[in-house]
C-alpha positions as CSV (number, residue, x, y, z in Angstrom):
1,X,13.8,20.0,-8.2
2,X,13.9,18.1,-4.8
3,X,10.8,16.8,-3.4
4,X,9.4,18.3,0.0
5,X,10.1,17.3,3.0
6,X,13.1,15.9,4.5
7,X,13.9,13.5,0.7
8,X,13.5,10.3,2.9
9,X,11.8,7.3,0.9
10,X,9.1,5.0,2.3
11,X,11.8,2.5,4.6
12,X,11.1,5.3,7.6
13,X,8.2,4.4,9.5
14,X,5.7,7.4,9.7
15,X,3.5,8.5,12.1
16,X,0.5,10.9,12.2
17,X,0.0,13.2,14.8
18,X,-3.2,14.7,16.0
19,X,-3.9,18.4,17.9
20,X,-6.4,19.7,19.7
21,X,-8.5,20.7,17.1
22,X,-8.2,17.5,15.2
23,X,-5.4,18.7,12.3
24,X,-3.2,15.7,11.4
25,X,0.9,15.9,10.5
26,X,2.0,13.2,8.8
27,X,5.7,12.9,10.0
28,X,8.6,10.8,9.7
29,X,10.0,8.9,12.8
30,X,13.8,10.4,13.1
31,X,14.5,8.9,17.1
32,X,13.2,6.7,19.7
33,X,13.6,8.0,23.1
34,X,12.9,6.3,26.2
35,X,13.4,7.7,29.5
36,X,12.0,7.5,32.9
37,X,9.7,4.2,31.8
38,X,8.0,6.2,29.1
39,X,8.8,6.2,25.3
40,X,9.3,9.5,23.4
41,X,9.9,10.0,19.7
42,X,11.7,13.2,17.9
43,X,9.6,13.4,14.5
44,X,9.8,15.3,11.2
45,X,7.1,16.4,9.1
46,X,7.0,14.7,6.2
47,X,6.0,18.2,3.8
48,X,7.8,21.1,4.4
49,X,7.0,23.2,7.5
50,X,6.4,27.1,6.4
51,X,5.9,30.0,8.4
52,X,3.8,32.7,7.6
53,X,5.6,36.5,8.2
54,X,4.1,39.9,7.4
55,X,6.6,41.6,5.5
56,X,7.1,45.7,6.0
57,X,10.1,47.6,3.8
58,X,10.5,49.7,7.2
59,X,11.6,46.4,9.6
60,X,12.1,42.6,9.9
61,X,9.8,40.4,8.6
62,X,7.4,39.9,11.8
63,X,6.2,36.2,12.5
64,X,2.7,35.2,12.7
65,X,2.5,32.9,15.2
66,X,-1.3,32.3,15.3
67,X,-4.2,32.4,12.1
68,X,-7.2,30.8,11.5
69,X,-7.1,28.4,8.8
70,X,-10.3,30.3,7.4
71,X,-8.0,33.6,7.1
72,X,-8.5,35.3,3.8
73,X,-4.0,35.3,4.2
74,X,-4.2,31.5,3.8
75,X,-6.9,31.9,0.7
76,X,-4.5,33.9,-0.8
77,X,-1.7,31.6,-0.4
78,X,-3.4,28.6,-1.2
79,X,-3.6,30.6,-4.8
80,X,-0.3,31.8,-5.1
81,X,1.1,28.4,-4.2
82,X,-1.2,26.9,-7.0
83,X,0.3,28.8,-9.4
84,X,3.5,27.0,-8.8
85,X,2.0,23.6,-8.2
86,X,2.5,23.3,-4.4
87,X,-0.9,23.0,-2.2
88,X,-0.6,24.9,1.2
89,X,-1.9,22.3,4.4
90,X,-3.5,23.3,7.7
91,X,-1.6,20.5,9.4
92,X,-1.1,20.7,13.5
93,X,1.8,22.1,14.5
94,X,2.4,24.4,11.4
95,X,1.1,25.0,8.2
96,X,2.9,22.7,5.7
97,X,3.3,22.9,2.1
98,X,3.3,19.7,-0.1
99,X,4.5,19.3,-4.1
100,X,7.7,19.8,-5.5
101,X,10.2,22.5,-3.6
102,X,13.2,23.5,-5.1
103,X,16.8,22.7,-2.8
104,X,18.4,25.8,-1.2
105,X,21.3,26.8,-3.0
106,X,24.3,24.9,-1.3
107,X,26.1,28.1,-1.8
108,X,23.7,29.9,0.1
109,X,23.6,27.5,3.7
110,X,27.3,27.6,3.8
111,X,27.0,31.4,4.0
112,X,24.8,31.3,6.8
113,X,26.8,28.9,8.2
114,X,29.9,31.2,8.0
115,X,28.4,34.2,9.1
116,X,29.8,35.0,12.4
117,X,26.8,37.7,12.8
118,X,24.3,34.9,13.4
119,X,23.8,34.2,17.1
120,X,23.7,30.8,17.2
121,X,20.0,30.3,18.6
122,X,18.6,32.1,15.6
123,X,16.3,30.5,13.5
124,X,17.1,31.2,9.5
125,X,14.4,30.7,6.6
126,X,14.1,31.0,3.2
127,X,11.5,33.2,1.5
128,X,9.3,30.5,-0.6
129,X,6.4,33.1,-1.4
130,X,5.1,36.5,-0.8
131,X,1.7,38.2,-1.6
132,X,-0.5,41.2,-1.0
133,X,-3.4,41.1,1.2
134,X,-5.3,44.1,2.1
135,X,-2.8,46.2,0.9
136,X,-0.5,44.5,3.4
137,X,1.9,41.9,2.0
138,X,2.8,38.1,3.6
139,X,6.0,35.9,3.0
140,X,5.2,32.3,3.7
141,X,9.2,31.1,4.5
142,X,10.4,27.4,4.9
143,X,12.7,26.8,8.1
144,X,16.2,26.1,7.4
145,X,16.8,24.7,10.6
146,X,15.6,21.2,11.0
147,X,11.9,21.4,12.8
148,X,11.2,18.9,15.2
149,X,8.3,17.3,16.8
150,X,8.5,15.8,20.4
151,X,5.7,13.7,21.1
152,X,5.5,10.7,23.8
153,X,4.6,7.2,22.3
154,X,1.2,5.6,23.8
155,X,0.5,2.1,22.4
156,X,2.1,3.4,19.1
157,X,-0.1,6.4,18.8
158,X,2.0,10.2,18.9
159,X,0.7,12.2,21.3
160,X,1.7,15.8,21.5
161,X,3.3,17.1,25.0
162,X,1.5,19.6,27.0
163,X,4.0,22.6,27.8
164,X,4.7,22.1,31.0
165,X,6.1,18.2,30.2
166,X,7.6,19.7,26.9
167,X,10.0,22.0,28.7
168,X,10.6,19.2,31.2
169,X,11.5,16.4,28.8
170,X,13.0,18.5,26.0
171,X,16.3,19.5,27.9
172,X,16.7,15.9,29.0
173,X,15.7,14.7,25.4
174,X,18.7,16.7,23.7
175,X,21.0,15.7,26.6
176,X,20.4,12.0,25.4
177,X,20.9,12.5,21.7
178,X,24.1,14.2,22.5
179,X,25.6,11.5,24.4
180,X,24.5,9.0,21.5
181,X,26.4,11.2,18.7
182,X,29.0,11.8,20.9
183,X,30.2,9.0,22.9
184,X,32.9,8.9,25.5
């Protein structure tokens, strides 16, 4: 068993982010960004991001984009997890799961990877649980696909981007950390 998270040990500085309701993430510092006199920081949680899907045999698993943390869904996760020794957190951002997670099969990514039906914006998880509530049932799936916080630095404190500077900065954030991978 791997532990959660992204397996990177304590020589990465971390940094805790706070939303507007006052949850924390704890996240890993992955790049340092600056642009246009401000500095801005790609970060990754340090547990394991989950999304929460209700599951029907008819159709595709159908994403839950907002709950309560009070939900009686997320009382019955919390148990479920429990019984496999990983505790579910109301972090910002997304619900995160600490503990110990088992890898994907390698075997299993490289599929993805080679399957030519994927349109190559889709974002691909992997069941980690699923329960019955109200006669309805839940998957709570981990993300594949690396997730990524964008936050702007402010005397060393995160702060989260509002949408309207998110979908400015984020096309010009990715534009940059192209052209540092790839240099001419």
């Amino acid at each position: 068993m791997a532990e959660s998270g992204s397996g990177k040990t304590s020589d990465h500085p971390t940094l805790l982010v706070r939303d507007r309701e006052g949850l924390d993430l704890l996240c890993f510092l992955e790049h340092l960004i600056p642009l246009d006199g401000r500095d801005y920081a790609l970060l990754s949680p340090v547990d394991t991001p989950v999304s929460l899907f209700r599951l029907s045999d008819e159709s595709e698993p159908e994403p839950i984009t907002s709950v309560v943390s009070s939900e009686p869904i997320l009382s019955v996760a919390d148990v479920v997890l429990q019984e496999h020794d990983l505790v579910l957190v109301r972090s910002a951002i997304t619900l995160t799961v600490s503990g110990e997670l088992e890898e994907p099969e390698q075997e299993e990514l490289e599929e993805l990877e080679d399957d030519d039906d994927l349109e190559e914006d889709t974002e691909t998880f992997e069941l980690l649980v699923s329960f019955m509530v109200d006669a309805k049932e839940y998957g709570l799936y981990i993300p594949l696909d690396p997730f990524l916080v964008l936050v702007r630095m402010v005397d060393g404190q995160a702060e989260l981007l509002n949408d309207e500077e998110l979908d400015r900065i984020q096309p010009r954030i990715e534009a940059e950390l192209e052209e540092r991978e790839w240099p001419d």
